[in-house]
DRENMI-602883 format. One record per atom (N, C-alpha, C, O): residue in one letter; x, y, z. Coordinates in steps of 0.02 Angstrom, whole numbers. Example, Ala and Ser with C-alpha at 12.3 -4.5 7.8 and 13.67 -1.06 7.14 Angstrom:
2
type|xx|yy|zz
a|660|-284|390
a|615|-225|390
a|660|-165|390
a|712|-166|423
s|642|-112|354
s|684|-53|357
s|645|2|394
s|670|57|402
REM end
This chain:
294
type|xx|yy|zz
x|42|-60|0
x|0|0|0
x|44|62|0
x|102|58|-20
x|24|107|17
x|40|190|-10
x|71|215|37
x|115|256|25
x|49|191|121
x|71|218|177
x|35|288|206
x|64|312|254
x|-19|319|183
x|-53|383|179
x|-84|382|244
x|-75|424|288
x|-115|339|247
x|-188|314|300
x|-157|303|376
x|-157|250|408
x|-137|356|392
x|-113|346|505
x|-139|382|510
x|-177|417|477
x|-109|376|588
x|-170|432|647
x|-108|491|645
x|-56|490|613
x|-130|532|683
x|-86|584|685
x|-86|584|778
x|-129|605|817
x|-26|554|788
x|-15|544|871
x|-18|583|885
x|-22|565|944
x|-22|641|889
x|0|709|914
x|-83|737|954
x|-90|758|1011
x|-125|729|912
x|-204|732|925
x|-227|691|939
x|-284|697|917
x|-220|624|976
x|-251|570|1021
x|-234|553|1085
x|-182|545|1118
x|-289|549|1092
x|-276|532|1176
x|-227|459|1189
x|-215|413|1149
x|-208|469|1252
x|-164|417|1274
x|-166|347|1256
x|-125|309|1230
x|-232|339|1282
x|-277|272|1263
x|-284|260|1218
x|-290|200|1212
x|-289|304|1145
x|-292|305|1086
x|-254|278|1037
x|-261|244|987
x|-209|309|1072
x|-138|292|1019
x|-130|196|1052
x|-131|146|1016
x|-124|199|1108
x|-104|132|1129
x|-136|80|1095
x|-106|31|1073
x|-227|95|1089
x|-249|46|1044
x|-249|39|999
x|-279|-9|974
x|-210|87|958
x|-204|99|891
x|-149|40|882
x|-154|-14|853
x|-80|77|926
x|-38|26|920
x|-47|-54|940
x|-30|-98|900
x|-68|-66|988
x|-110|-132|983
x|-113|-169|919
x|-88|-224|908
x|-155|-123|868
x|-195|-161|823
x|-138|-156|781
x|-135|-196|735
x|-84|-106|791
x|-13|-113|710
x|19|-178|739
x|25|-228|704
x|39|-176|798
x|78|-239|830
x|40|-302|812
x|72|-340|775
x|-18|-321|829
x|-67|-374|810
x|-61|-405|750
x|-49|-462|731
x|-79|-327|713
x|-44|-374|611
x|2|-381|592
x|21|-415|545
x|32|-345|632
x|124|-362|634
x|130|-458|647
x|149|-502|608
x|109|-461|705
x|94|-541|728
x|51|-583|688
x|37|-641|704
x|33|-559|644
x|-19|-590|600
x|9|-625|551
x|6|-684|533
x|50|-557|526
x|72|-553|469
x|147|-642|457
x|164|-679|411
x|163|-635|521
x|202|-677|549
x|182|-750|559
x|222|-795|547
x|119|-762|581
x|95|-797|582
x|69|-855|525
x|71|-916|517
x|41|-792|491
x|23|-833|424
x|45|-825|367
x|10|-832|317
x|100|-811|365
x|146|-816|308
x|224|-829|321
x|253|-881|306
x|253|-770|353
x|352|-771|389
x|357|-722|407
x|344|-667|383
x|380|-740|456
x|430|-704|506
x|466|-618|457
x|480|-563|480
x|469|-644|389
x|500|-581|353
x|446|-549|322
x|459|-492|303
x|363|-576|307
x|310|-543|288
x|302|-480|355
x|252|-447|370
x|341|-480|374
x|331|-441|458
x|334|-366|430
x|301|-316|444
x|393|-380|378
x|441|-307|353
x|396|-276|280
x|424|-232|247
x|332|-299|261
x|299|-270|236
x|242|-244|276
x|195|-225|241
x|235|-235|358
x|177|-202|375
x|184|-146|339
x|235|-126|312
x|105|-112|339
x|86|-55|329
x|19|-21|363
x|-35|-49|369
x|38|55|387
x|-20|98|412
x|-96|98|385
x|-144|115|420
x|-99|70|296
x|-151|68|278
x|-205|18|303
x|-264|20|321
x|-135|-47|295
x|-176|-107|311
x|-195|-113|397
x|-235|-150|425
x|-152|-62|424
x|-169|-74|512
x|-251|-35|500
x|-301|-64|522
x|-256|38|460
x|-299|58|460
x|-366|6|461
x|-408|-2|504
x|-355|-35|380
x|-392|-74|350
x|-434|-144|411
x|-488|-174|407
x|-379|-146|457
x|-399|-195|511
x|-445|-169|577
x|-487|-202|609
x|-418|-77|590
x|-452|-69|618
x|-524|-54|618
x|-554|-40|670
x|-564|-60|532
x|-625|-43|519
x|-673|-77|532
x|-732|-69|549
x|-602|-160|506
x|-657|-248|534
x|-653|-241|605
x|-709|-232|629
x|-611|-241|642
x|-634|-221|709
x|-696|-167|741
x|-726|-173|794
x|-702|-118|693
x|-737|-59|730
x|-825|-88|729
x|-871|-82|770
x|-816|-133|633
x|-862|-176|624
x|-901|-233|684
x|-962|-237|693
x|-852|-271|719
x|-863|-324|731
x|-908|-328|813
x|-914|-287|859
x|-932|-391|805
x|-982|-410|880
x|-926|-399|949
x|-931|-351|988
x|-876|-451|956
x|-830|-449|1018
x|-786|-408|1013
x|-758|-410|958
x|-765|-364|1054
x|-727|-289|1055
x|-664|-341|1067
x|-663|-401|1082
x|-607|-290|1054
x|-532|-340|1045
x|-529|-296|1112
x|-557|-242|1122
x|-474|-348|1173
x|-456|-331|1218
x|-372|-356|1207
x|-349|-410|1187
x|-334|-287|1234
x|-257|-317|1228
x|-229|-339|1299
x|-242|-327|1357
x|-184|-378|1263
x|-131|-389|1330
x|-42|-377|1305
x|-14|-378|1251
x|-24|-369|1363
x|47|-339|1362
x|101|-413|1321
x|100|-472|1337
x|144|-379|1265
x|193|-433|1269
x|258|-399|1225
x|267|-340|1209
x|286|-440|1216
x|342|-424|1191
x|370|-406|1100
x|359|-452|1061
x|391|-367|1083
x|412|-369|1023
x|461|-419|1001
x|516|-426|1026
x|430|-462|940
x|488|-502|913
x|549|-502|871
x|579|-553|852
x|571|-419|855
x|612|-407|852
x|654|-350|897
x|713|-335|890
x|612|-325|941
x|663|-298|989
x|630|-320|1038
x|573|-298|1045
x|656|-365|1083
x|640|-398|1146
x|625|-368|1206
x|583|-390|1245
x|670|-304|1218
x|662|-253|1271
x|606|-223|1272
x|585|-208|1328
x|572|-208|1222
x|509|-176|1188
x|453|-218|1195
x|445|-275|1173
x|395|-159|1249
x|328|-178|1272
x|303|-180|1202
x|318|-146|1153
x|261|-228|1209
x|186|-207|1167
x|118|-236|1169
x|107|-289|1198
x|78|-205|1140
x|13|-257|1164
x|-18|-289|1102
x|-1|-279|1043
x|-57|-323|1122
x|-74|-373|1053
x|-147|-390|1093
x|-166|-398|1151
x|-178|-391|1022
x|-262|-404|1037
x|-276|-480|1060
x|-257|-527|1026
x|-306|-485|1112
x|-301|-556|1144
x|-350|-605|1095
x|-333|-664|1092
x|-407|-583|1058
x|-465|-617|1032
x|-441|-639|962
x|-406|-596|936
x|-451|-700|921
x|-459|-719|861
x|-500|-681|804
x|-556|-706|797
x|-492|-650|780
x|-537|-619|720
x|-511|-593|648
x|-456|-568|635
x|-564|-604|606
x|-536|-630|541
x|-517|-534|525
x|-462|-528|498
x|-526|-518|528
x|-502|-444|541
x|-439|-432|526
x|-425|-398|477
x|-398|-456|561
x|-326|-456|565
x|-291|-504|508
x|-250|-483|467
x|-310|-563|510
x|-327|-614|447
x|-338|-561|366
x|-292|-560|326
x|-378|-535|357
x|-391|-503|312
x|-344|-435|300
x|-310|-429|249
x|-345|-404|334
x|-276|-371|322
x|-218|-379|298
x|-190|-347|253
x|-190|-452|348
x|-138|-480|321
x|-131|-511|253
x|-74|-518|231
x|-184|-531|216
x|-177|-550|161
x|-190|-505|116
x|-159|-511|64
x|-240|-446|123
x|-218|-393|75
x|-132|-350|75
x|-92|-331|33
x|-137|-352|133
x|-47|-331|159
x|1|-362|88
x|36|-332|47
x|-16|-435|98
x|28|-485|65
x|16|-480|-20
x|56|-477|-66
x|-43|-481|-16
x|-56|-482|-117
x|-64|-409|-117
x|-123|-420|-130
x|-61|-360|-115
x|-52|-286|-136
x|29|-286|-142
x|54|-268|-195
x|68|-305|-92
x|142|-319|-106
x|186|-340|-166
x|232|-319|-201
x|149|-390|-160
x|155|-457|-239
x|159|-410|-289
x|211|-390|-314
x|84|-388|-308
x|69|-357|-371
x|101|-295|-374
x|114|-279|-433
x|120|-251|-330
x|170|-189|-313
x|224|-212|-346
x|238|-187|-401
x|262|-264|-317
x|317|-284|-327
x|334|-314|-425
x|384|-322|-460
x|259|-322|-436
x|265|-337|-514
x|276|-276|-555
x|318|-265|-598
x|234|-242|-535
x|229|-158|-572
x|308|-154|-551
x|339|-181|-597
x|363|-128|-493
x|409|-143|-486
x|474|-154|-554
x|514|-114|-577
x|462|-215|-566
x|500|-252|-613
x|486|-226|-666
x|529|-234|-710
x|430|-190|-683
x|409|-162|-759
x|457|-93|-767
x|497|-80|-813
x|439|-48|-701
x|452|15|-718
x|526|39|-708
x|558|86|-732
x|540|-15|-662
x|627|13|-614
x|673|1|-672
x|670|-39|-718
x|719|50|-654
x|792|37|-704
x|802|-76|-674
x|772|-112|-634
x|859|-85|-723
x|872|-143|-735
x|924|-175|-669
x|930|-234|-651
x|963|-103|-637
x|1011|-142|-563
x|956|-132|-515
x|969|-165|-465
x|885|-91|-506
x|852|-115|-447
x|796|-175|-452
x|758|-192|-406
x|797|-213|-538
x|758|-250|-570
x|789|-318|-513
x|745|-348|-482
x|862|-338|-504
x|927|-360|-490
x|873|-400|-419
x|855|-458|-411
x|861|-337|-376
x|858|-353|-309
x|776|-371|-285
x|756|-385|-229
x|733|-366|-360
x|663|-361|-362
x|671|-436|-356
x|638|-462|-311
x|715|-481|-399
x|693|-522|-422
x|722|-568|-387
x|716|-625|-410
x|753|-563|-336
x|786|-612|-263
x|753|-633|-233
x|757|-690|-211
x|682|-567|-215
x|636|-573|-176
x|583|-587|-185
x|542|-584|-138
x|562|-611|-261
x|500|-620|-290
x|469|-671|-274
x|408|-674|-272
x|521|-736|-257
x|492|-804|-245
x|453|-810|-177
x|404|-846|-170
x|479|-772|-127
x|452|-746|-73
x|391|-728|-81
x|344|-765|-66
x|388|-682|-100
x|325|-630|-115
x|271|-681|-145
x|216|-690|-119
x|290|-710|-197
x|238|-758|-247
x|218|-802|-190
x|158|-817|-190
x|256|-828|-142
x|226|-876|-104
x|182|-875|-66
x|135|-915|-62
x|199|-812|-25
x|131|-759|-2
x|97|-753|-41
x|74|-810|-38
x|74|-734|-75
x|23|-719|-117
x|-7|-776|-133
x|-68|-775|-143
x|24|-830|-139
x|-15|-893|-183
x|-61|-919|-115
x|-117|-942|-122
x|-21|-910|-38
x|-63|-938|18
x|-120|-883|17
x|-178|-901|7
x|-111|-839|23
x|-164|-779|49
x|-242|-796|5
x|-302|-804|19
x|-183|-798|-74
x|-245|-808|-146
x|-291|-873|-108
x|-346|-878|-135
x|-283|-913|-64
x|-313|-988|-74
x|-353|-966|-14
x|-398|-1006|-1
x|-350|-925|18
x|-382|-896|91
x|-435|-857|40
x|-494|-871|31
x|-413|-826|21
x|-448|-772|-2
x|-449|-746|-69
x|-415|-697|-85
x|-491|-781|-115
x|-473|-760|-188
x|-523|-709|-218
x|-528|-701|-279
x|-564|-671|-168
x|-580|-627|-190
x|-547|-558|-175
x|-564|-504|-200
x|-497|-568|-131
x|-450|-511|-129
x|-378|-512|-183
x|-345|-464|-204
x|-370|-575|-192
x|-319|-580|-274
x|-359|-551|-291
x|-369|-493|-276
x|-401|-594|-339
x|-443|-566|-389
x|-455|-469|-405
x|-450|-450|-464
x|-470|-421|-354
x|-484|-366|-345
x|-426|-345|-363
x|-434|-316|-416
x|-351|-344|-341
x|-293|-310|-315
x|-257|-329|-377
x|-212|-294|-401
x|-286|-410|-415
x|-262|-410|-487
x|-294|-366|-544
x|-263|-340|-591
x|-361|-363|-532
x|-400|-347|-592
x|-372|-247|-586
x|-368|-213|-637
x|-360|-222|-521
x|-357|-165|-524
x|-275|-138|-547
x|-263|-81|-567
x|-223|-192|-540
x|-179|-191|-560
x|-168|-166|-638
x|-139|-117|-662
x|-218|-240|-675
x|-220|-235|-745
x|-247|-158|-790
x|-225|-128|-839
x|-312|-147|-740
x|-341|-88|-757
x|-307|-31|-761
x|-320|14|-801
x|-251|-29|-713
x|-213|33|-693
x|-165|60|-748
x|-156|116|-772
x|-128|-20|-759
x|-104|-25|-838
x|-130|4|-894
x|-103|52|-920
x|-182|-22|-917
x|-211|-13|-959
x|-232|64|-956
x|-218|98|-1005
x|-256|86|-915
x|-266|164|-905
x|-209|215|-914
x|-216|275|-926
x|-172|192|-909
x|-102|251|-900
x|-82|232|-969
x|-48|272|-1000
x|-99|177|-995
x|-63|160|-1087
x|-99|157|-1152
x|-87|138|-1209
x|-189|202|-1093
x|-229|234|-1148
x|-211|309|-1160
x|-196|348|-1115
x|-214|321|-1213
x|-190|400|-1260
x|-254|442|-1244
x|-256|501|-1261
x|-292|421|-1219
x|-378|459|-1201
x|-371|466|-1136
x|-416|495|-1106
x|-322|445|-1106
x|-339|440|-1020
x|-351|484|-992
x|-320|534|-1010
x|-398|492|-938
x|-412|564|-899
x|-407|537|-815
x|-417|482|-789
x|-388|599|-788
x|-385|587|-714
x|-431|557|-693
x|-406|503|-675
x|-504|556|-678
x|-529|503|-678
x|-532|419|-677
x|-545|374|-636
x|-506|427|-761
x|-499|345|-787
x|-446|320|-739
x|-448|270|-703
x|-393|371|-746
x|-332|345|-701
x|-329|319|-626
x|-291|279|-600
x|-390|362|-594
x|-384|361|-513
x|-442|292|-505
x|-440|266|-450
x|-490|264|-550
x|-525|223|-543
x|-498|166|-523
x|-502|165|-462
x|-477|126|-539
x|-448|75|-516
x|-439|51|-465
x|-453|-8|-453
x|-417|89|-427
x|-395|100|-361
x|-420|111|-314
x|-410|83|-260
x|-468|167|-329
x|-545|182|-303
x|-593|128|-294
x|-623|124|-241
x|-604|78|-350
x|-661|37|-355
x|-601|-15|-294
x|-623|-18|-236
x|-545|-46|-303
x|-533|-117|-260
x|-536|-94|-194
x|-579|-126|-163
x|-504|-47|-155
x|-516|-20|-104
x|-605|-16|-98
x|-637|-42|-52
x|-622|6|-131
x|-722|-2|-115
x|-729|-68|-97
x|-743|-81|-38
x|-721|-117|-141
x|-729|-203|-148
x|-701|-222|-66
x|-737|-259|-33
x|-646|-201|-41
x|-619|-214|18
x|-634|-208|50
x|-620|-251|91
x|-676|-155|72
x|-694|-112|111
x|-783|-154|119
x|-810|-149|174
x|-816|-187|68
x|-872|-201|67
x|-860|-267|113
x|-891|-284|163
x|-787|-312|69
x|-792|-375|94
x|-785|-390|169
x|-801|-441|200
x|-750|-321|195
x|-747|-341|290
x|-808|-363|308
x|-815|-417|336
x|-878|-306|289
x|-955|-315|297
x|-963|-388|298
x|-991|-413|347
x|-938|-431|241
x|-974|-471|206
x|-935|-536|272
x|-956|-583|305
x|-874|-503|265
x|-836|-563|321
x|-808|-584|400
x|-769|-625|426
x|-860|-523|422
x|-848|-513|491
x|-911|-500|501
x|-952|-474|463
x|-919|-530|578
x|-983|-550|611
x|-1000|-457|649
x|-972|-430|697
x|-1074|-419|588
x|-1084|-372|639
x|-1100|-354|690
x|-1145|-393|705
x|-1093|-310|741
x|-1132|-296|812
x|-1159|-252|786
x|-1149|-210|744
x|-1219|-280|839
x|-1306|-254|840
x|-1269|-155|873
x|-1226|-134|911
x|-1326|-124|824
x|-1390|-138|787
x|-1374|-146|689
x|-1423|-157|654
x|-1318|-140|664
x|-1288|-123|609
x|-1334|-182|562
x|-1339|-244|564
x|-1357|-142|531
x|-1384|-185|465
x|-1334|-208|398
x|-1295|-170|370
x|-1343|-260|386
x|-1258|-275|334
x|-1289|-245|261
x|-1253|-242|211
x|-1348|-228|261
x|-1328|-201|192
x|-1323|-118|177
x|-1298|-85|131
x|-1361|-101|238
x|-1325|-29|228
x|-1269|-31|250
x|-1233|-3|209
x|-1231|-55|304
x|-1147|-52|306
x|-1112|-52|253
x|-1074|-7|236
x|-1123|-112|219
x|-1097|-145|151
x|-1087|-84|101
x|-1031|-73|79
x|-1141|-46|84
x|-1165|19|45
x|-1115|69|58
x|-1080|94|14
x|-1112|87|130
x|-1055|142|183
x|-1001|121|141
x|-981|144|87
x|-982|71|177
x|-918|41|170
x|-883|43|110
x|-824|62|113
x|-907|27|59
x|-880|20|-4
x|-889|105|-31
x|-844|141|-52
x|-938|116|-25
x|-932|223|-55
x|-869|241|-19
x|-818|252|-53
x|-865|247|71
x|-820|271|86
x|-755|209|71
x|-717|224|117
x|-735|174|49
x|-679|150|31
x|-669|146|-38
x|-626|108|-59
x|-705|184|-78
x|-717|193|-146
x|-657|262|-135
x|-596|257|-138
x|-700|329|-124
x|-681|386|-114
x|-605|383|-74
x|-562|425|-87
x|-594|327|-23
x|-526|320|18
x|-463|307|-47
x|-405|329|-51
x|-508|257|-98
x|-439|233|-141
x|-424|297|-190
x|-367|310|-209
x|-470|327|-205
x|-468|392|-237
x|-447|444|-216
x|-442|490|-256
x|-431|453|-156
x|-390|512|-113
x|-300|460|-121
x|-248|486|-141
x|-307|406|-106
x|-244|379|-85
x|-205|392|-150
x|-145|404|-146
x|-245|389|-224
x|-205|363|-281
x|-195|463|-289
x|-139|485|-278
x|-229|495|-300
x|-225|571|-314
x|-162|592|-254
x|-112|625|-271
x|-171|572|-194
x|-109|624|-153
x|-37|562|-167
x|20|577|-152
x|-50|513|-189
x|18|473|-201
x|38|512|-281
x|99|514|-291
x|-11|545|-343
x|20|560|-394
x|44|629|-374
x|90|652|-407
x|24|659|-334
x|38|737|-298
x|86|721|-282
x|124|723|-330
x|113|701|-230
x|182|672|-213
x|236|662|-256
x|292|687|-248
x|211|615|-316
x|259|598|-365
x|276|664|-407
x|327|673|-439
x|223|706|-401
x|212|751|-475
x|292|782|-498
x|312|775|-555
x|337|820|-439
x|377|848|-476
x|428|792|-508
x|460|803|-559
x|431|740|-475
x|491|681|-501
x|437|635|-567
x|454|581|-591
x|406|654|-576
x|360|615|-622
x|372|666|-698
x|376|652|-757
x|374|718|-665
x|380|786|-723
x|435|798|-734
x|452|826|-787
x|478|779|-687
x|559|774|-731
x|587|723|-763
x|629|737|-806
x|570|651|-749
x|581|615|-777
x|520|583|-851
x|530|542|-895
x|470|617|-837
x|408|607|-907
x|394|540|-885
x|391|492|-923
x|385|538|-819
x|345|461|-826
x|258|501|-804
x|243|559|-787
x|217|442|-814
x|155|452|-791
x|124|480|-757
x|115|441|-710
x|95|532|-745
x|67|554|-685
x|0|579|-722
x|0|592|-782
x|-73|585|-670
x|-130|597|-701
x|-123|680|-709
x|-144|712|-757
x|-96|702|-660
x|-102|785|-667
x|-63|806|-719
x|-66|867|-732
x|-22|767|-755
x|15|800|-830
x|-1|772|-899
x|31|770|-952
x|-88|743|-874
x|-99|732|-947
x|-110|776|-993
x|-102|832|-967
x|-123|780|-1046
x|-144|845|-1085
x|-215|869|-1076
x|-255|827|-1055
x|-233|920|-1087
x|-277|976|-1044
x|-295|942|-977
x|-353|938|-957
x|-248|922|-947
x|-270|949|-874
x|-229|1003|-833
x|-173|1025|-844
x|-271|1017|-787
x|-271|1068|-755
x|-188|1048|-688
x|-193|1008|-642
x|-138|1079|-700
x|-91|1035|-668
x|-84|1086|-620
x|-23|1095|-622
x|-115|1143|-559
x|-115|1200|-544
x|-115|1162|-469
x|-157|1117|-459
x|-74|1178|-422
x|-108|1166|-356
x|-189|1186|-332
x|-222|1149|-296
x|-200|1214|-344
x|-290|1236|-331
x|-312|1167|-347
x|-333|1123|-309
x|-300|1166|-432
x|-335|1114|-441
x|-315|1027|-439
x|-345|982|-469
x|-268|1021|-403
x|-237|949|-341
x|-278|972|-283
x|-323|933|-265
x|-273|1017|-256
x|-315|1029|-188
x|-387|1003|-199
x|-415|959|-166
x|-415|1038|-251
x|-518|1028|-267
x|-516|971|-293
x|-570|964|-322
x|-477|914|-302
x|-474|853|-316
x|-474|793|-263
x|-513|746|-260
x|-418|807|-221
x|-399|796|-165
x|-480|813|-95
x|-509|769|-62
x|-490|868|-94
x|-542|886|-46
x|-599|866|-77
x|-649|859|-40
x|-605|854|-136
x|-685|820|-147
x|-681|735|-127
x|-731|706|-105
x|-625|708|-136
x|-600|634|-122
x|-625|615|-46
x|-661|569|-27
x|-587|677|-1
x|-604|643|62
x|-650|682|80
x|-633|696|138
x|-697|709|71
x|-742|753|83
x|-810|691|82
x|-853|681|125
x|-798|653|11
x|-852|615|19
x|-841|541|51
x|-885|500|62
x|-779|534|60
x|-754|496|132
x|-808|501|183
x|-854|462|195
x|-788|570|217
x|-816|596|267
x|-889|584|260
x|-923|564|307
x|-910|596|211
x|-1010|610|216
x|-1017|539|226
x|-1039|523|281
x|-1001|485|175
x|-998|406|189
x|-984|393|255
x|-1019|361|295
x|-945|411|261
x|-931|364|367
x|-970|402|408
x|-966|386|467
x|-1014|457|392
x|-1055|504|432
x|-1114|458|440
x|-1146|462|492
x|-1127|426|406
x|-1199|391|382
x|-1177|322|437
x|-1217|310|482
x|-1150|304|434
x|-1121|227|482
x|-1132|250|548
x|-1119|309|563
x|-1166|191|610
x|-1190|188|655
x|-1091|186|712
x|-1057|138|727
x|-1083|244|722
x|-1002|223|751
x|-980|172|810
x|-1020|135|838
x|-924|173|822
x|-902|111|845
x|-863|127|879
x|-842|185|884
x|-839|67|920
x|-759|104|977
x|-712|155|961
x|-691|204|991
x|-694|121|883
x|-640|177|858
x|-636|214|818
x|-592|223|775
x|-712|251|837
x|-738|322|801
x|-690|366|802
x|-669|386|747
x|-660|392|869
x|-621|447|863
x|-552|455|847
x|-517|505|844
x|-534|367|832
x|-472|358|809
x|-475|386|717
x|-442|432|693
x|-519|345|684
x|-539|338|620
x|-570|407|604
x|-591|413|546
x|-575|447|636
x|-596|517|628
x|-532|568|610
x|-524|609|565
x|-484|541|675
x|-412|558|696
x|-385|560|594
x|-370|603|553
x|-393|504|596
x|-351|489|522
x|-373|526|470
x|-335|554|431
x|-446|529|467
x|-484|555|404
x|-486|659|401
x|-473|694|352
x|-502|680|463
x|-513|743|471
x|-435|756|499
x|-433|815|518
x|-395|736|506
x|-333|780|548
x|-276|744|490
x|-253|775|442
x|-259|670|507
x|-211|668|489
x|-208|669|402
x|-164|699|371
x|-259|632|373
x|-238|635|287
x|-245|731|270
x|-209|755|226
x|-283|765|301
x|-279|853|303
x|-211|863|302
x|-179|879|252
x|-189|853|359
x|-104|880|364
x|-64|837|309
x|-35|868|264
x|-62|774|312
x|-37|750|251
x|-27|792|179
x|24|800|146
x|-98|815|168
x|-139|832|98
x|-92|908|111
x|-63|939|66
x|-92|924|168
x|-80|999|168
x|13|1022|161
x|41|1075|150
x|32|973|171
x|105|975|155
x|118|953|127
x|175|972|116
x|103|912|94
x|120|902|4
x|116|957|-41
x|164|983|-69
x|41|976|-47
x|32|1042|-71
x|59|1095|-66
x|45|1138|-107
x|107|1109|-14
x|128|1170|-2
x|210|1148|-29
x|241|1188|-64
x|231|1097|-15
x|311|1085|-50
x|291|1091|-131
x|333|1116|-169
x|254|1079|-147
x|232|1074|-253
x|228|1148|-234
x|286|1165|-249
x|198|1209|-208
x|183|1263|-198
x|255|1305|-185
x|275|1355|-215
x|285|1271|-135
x|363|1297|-152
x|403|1307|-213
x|427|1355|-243
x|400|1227|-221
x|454|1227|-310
x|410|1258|-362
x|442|1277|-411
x|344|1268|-366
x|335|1330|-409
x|348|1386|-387
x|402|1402|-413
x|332|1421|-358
x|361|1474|-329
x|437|1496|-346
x|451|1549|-372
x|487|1443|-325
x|546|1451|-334
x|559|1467|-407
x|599|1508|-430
x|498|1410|-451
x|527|1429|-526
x|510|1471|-554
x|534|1482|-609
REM end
């Protein structure tokens, strides 16, 4: 994943952050669990995000207990004491978003970082092939959006839009399947959740893919690789990355407004209204610099 999607520690309460961390340590242990010990070194903030939604979803609230880190031993941490496919699901999008990352990878990188792609591929494929047999409707999504993404950036018609779709729709699909695969607590009806869930994880993949091409934009524009904001007639202006960007998570926001909230309302709030803002807001302002400068 992209890495976009944390809390912003700085604005949570004590308790907050701890359960937050909880739930990164947990898929950390997950990740370990059901695949290796070295699937550990692909966590990501998205997918902790992504775990904490099936949780926020679910009937039995996760309770932690204290233990140890398995790579630094001295180091407290807590880990969610309960079984739930939550964490499970994470970890295998964790694992096949990696995979297919790692393919795009091999396409685009010069040929000596092609070298070190391809040491680690057998790894990666292996994960992926367990995760795929757990779960082949999360291959399936994370492939088909792969292909699409391709295909979009190596159409001559492409528009920001076409481009950010992809990405938009599997994150929706993901976002539906927690609904579909975790047991809800009352009073949540699964098909309006289902509905929530997928709009606001529709609009989530569509903020993630727009502030990851923002990011890229000036190294994308020096080197002429791809980016949606330098197709022809578009609008490549910071204003208009910002009214792109703020309509993305804007309808985030109205989507998770509609959802009956859950323990970790004010965490998942934390992320959406504070931290992807500040994110969004310092990106924008470094692209706002180097024009300026020029």
């Amino acid at each position: 994943m992209f890495g976009y999607i944390k809390v912003d520690s700085a604005n949570l309460l004590g308790k907050e952050y701890e359960a937050y961390k909880g739930i990164y340590c947990t898929l950390c242990k997950q990740l370990g669990k059901d695949y290796s010990v070295f699937a550990r070194f692909i966590l990501s903030y998205d997918c902790t995000f992504y775990a904490m939604l099936g949780l926020d979803l679910a009937e039995q609230p996760p309770c932690f207990r204290q233990g140890r880190c398995r790579f630094n031993p001295f180091k407290k941490c807590h880990y969610a004491k309960i079984e739930t496919e939550a964490f499970s699901l994470a970890a295998a999008l964790s694992v096949i978003s990696a995979y297919y990352k790692l393919k795009d990878n091999l396409i685009d990188s010069p040929w000596y970082k092609r070298i070190g792609y391809r040491l680690i591929q057998p790894f990666f494929a292996g994960w992926r092939k367990k995760a795929a047999r757990r779960y082949p409707e999360i291959d399936a999504s994370v492939s088909k959006m792969m292909e699409e993404q391709l295909n979009a950036e190596r159409d001559p018609d492409c528009v920001l839009d076409m481009a950010a779709e992809p990405t938009a729709k599997m994150l929706g699909e993901m976002c539906a399947l927690l609904t579909e695969r975790i047991p809800l607590r009352k009073p949540l009806d699964a098909a309006s959740v289902k509905r929530i869930f997928q709009t606001m994880g529709y609009y989530m993949g569509r903020w993630i893919y727009l502030i990851d091409a923002v990011d890229d934009y000036e190294k994308d524009k020096k080197h002429h690789n791809f980016n949606p904001f330098l197709l022809p007639d578009t609008d490549d202006s910071v204003g208009n990355m910002k009214g792109s960007l703020n309509h993305a998570l804007s309808e985030a926001l109205l989507s998770y407004g509609l959802y009956d909230k859950g323990r970790f309302d004010s965490i998942i709030k934390n992320v959406l209204c504070v931290s992807c803002v500040n994110i969004q807001t310092k990106i924008l302002s470094d692209i706002q610099t180097t024009d300026t400068e020029d």
